[in-house]
mmCIF file of the N, C-alpha and C atoms, coordinates in Angstrom:
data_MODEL
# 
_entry.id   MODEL 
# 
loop_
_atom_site.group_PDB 
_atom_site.id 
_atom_site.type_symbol 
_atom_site.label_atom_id 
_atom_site.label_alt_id 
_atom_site.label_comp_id 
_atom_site.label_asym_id 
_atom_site.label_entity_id 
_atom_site.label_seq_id 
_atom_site.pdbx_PDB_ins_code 
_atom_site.Cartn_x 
_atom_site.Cartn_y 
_atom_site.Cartn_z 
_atom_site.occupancy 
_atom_site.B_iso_or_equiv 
_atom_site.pdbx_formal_charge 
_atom_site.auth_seq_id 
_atom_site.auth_comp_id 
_atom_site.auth_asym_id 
_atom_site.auth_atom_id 
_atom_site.pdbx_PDB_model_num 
ATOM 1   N N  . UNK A 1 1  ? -25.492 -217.459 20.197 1.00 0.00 ? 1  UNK A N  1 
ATOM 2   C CA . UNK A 1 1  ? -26.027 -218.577 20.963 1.00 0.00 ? 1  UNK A CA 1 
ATOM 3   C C  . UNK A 1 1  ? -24.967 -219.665 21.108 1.00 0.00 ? 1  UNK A C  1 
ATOM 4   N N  . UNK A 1 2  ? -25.125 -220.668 22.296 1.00 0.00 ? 2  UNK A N  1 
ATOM 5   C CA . UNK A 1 2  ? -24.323 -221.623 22.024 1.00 0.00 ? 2  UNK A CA 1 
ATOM 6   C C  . UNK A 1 2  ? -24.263 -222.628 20.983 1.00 0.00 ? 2  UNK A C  1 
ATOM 7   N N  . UNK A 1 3  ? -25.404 -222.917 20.258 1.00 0.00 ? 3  UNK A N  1 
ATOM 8   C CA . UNK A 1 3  ? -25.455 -223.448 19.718 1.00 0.00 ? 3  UNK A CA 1 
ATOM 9   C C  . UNK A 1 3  ? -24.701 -223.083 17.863 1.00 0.00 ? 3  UNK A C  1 
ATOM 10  N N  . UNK A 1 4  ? -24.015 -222.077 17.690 1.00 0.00 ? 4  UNK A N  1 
ATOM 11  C CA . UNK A 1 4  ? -23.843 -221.255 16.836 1.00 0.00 ? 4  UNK A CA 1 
ATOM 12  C C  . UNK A 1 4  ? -22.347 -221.232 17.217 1.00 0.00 ? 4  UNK A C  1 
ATOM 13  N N  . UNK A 1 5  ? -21.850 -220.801 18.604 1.00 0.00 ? 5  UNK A N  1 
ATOM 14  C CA . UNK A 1 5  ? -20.505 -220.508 18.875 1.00 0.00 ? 5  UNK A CA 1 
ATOM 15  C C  . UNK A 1 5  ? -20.002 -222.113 18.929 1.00 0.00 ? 5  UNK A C  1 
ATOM 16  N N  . UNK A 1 6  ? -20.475 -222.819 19.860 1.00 0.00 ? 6  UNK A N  1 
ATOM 17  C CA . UNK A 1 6  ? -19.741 -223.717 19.833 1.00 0.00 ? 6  UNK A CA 1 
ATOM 18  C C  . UNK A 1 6  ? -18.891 -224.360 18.791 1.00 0.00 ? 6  UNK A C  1 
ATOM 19  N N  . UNK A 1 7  ? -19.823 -225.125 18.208 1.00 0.00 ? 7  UNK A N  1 
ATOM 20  C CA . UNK A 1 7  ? -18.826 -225.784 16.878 1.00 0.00 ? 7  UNK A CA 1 
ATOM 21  C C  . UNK A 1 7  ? -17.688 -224.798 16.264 1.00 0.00 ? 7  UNK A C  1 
ATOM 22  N N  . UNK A 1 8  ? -17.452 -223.790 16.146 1.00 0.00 ? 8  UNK A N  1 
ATOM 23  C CA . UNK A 1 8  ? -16.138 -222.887 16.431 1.00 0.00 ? 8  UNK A CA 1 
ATOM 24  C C  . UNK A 1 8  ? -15.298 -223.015 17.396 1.00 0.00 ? 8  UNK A C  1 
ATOM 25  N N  . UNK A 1 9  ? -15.467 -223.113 18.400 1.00 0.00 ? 9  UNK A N  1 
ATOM 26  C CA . UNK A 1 9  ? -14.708 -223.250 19.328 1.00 0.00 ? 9  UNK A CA 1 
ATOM 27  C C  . UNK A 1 9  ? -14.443 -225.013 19.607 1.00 0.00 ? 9  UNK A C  1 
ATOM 28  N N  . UNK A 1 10 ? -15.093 -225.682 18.899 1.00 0.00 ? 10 UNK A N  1 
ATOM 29  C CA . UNK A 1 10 ? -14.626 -227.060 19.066 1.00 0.00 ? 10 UNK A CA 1 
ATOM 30  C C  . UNK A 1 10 ? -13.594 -227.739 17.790 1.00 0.00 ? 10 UNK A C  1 
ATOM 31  N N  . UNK A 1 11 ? -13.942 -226.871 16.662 1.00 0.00 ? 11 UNK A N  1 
ATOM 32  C CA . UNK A 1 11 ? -13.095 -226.667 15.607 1.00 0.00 ? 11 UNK A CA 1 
ATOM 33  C C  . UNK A 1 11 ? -11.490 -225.977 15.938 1.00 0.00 ? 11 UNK A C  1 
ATOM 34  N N  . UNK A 1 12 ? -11.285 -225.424 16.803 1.00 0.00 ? 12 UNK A N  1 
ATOM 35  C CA . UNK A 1 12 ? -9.731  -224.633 18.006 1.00 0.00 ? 12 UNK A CA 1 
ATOM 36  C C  . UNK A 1 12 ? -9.602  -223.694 17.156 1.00 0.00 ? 12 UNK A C  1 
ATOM 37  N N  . UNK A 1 13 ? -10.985 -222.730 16.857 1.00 0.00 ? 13 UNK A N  1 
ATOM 38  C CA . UNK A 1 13 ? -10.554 -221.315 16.857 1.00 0.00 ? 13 UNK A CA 1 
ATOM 39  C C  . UNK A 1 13 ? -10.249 -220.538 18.291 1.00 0.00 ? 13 UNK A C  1 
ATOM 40  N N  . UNK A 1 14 ? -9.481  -219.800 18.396 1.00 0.00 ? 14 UNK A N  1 
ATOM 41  C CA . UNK A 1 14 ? -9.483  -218.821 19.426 1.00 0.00 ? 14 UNK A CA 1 
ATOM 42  C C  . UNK A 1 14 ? -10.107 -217.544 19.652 1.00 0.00 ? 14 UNK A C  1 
ATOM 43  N N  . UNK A 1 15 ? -10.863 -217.001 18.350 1.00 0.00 ? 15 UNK A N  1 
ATOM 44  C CA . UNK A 1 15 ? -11.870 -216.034 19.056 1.00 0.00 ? 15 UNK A CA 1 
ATOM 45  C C  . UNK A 1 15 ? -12.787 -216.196 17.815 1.00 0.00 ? 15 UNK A C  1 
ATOM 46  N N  . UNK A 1 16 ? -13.818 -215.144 17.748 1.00 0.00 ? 16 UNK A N  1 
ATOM 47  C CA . UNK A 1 16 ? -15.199 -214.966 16.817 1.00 0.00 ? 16 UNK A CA 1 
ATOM 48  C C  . UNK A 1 16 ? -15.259 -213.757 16.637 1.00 0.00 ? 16 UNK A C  1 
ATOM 49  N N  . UNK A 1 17 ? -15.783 -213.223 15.607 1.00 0.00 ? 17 UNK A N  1 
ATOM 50  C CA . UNK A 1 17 ? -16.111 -211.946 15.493 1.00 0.00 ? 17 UNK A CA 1 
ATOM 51  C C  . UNK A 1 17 ? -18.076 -211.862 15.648 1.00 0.00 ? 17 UNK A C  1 
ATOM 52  N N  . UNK A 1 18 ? -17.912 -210.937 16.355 1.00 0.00 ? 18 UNK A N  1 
ATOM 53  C CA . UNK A 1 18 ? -19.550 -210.864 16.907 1.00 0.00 ? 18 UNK A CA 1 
ATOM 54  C C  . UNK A 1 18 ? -20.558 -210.102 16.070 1.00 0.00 ? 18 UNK A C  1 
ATOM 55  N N  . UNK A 1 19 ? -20.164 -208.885 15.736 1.00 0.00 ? 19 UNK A N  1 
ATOM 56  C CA . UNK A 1 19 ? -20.603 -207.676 14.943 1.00 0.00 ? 19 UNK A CA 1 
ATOM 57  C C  . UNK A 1 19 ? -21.936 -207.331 15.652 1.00 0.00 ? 19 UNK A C  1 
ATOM 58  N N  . UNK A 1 20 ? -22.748 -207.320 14.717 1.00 0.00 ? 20 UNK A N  1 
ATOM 59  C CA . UNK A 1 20 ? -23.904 -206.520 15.404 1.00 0.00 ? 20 UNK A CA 1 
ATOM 60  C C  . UNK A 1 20 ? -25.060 -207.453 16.087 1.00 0.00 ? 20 UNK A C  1 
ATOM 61  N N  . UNK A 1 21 ? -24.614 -208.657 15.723 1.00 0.00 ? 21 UNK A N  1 
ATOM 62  C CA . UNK A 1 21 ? -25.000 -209.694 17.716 1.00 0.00 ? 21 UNK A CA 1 
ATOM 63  C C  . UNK A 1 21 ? -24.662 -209.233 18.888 1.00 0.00 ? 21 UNK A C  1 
ATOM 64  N N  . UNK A 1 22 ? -23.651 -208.782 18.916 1.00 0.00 ? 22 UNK A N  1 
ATOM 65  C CA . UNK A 1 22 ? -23.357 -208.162 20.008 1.00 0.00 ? 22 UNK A CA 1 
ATOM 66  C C  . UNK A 1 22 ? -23.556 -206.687 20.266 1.00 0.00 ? 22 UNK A C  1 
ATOM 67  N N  . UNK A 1 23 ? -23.367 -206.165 19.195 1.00 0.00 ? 23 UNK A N  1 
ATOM 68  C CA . UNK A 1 23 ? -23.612 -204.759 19.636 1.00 0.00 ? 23 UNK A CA 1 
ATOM 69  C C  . UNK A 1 23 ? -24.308 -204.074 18.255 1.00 0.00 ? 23 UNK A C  1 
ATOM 70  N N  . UNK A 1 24 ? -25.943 -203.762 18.808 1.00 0.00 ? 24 UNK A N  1 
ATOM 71  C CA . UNK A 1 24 ? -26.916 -203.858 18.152 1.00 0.00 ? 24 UNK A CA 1 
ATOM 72  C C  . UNK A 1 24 ? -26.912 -202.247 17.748 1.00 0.00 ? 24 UNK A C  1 
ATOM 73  N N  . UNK A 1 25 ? -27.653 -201.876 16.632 1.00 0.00 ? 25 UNK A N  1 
ATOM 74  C CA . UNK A 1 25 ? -28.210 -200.535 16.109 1.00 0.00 ? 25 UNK A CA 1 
ATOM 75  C C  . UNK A 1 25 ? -29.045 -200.256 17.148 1.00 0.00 ? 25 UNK A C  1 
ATOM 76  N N  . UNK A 1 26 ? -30.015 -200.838 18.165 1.00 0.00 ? 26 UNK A N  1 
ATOM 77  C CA . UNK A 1 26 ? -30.858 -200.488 18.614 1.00 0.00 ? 26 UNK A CA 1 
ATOM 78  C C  . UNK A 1 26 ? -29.835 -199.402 20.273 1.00 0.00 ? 26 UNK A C  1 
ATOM 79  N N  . UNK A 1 27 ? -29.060 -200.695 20.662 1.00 0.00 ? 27 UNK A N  1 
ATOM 80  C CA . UNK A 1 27 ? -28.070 -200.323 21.028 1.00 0.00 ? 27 UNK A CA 1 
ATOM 81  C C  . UNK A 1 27 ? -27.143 -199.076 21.286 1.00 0.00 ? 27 UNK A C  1 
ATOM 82  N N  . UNK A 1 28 ? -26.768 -198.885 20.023 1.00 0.00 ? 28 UNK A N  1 
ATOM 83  C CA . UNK A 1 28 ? -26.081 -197.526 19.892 1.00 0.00 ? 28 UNK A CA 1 
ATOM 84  C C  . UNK A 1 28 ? -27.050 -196.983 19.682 1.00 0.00 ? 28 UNK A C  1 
ATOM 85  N N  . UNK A 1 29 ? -28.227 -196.868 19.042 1.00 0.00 ? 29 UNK A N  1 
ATOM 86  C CA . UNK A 1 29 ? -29.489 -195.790 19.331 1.00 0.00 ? 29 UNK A CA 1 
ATOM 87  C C  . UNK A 1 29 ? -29.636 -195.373 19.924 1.00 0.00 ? 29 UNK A C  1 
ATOM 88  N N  . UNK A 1 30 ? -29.834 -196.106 20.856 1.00 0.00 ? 30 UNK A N  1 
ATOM 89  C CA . UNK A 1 30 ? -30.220 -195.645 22.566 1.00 0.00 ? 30 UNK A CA 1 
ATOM 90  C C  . UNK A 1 30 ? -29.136 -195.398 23.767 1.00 0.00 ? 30 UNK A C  1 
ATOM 91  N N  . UNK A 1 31 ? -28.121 -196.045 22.931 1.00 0.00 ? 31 UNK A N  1 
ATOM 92  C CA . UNK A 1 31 ? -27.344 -195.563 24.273 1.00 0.00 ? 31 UNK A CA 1 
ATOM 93  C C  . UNK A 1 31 ? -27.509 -196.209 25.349 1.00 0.00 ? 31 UNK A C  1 
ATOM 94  N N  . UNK A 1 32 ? -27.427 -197.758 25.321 1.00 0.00 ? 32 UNK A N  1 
ATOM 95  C CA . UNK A 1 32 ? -28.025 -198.785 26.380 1.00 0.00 ? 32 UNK A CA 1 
ATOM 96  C C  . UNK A 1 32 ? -26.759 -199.226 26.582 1.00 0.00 ? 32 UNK A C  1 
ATOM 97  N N  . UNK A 1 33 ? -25.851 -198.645 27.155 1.00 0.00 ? 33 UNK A N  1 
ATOM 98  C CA . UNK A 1 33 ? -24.648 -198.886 27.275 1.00 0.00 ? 33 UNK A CA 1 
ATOM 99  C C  . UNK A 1 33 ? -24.599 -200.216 28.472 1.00 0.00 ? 33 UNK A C  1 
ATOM 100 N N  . UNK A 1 34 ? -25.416 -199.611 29.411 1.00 0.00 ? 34 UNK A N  1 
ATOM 101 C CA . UNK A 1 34 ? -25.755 -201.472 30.254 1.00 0.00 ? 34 UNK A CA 1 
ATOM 102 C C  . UNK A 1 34 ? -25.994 -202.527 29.475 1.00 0.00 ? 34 UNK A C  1 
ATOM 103 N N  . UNK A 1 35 ? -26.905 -202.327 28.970 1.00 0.00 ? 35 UNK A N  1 
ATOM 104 C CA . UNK A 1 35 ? -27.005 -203.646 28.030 1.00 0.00 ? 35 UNK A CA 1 
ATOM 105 C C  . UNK A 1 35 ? -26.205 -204.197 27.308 1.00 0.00 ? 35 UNK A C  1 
ATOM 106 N N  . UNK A 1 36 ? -25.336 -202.837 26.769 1.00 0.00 ? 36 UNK A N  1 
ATOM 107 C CA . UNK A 1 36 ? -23.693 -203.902 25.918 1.00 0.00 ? 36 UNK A CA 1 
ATOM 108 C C  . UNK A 1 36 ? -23.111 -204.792 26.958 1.00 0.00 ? 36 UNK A C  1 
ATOM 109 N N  . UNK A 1 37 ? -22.960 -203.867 28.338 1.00 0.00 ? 37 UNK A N  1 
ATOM 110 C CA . UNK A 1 37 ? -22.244 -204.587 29.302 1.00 0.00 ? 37 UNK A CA 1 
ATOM 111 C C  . UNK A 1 37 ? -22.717 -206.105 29.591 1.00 0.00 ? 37 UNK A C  1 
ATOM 112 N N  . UNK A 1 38 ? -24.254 -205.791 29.815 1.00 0.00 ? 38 UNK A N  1 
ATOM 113 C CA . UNK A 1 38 ? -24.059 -206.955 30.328 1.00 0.00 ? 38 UNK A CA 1 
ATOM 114 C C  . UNK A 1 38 ? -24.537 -208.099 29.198 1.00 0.00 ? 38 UNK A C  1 
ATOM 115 N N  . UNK A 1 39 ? -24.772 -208.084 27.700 1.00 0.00 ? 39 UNK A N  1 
ATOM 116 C CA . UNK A 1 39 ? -24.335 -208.696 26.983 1.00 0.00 ? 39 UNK A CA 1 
ATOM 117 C C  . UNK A 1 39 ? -23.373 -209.264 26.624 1.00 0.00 ? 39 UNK A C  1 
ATOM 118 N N  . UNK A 1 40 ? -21.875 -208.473 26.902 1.00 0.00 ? 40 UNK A N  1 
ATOM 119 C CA . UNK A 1 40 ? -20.827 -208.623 27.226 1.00 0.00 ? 40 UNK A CA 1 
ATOM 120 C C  . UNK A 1 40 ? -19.862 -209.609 27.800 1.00 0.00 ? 40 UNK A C  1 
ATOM 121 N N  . UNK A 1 41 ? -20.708 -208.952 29.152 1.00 0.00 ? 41 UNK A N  1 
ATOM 122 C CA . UNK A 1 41 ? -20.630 -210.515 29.835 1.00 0.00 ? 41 UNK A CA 1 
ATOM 123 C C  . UNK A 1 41 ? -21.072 -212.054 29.798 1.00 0.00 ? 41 UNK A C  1 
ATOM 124 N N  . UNK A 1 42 ? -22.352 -211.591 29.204 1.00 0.00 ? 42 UNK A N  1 
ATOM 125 C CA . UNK A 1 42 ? -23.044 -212.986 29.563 1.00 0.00 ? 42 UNK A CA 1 
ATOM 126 C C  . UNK A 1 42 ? -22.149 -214.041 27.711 1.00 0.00 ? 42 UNK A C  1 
ATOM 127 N N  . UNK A 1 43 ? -21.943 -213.363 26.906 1.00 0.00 ? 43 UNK A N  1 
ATOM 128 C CA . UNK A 1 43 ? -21.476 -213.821 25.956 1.00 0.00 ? 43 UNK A CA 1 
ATOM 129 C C  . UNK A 1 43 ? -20.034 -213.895 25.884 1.00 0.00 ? 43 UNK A C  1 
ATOM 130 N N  . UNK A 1 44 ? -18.740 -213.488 27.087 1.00 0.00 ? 44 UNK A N  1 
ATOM 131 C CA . UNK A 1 44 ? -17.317 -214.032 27.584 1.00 0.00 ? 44 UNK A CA 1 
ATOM 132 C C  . UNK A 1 44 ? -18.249 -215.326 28.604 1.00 0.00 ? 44 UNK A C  1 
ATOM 133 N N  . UNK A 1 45 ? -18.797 -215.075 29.608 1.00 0.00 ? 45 UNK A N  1 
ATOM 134 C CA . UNK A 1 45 ? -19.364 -216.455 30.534 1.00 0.00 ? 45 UNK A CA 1 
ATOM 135 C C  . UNK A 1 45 ? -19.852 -217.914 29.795 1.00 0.00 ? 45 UNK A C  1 
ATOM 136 N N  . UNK A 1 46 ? -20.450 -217.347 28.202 1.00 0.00 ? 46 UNK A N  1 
ATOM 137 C CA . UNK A 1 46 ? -20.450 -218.431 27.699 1.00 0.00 ? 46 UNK A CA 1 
ATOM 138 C C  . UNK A 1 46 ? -19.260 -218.995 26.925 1.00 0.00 ? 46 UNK A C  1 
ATOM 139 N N  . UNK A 1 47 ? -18.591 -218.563 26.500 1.00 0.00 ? 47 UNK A N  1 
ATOM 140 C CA . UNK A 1 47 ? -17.048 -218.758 25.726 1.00 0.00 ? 47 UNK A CA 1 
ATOM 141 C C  . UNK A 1 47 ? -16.727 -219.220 26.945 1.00 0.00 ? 47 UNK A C  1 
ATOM 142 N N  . UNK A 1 48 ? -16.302 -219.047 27.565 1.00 0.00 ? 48 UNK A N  1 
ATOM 143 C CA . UNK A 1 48 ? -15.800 -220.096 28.821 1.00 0.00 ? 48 UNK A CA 1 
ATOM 144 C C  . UNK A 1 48 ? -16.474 -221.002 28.910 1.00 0.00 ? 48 UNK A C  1 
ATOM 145 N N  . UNK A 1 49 ? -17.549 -221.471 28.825 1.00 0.00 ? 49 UNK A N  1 
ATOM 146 C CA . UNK A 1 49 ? -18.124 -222.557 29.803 1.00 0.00 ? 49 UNK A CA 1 
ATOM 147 C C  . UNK A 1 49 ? -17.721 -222.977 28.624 1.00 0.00 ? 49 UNK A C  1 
ATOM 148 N N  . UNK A 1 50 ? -17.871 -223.409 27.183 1.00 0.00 ? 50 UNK A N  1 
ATOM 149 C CA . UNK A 1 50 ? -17.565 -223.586 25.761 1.00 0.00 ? 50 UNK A CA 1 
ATOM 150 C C  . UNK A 1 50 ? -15.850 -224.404 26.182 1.00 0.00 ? 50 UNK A C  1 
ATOM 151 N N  . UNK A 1 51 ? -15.461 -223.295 26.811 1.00 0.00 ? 51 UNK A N  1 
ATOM 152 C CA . UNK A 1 51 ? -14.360 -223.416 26.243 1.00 0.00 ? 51 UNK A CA 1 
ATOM 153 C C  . UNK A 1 51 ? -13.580 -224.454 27.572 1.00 0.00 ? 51 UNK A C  1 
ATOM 154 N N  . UNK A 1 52 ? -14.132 -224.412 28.293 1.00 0.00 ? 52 UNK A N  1 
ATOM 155 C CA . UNK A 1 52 ? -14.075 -225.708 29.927 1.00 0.00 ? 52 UNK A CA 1 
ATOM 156 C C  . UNK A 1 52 ? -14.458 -226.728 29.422 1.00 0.00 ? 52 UNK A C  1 
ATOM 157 N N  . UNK A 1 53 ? -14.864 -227.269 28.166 1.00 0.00 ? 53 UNK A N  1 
ATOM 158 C CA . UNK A 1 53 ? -15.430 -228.791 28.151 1.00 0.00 ? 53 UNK A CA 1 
ATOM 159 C C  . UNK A 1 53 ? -14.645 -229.680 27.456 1.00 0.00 ? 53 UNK A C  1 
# 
């Protein structure tokens, strides 16, 4: 969440480790390989906007 990433990124780390926030057991269960994607994305779109302010 942003509320979680941010203060990291306002602290001038340069990246995060995500683990299984991002890529869930349910996930590799199923083989929801869209859903990594577009988790993916939507969690680089927020590191940017984070990282624009």
């Amino acid at each position: 969440t942003e509320e979680s990433l941010r203060p990291w990124f306002e602290a001038g780390v340069v990246a995060v480790g995500m683990g299984s926030k991002l890529v869930s057991a349910d996930i590799l269960k199923d083989g929801a390989w869209d859903k990594l994607e577009q988790r993916s994305k939507d969690t680089v779109a927020l590191i940017k906007s984070i990282r624009a302010l």
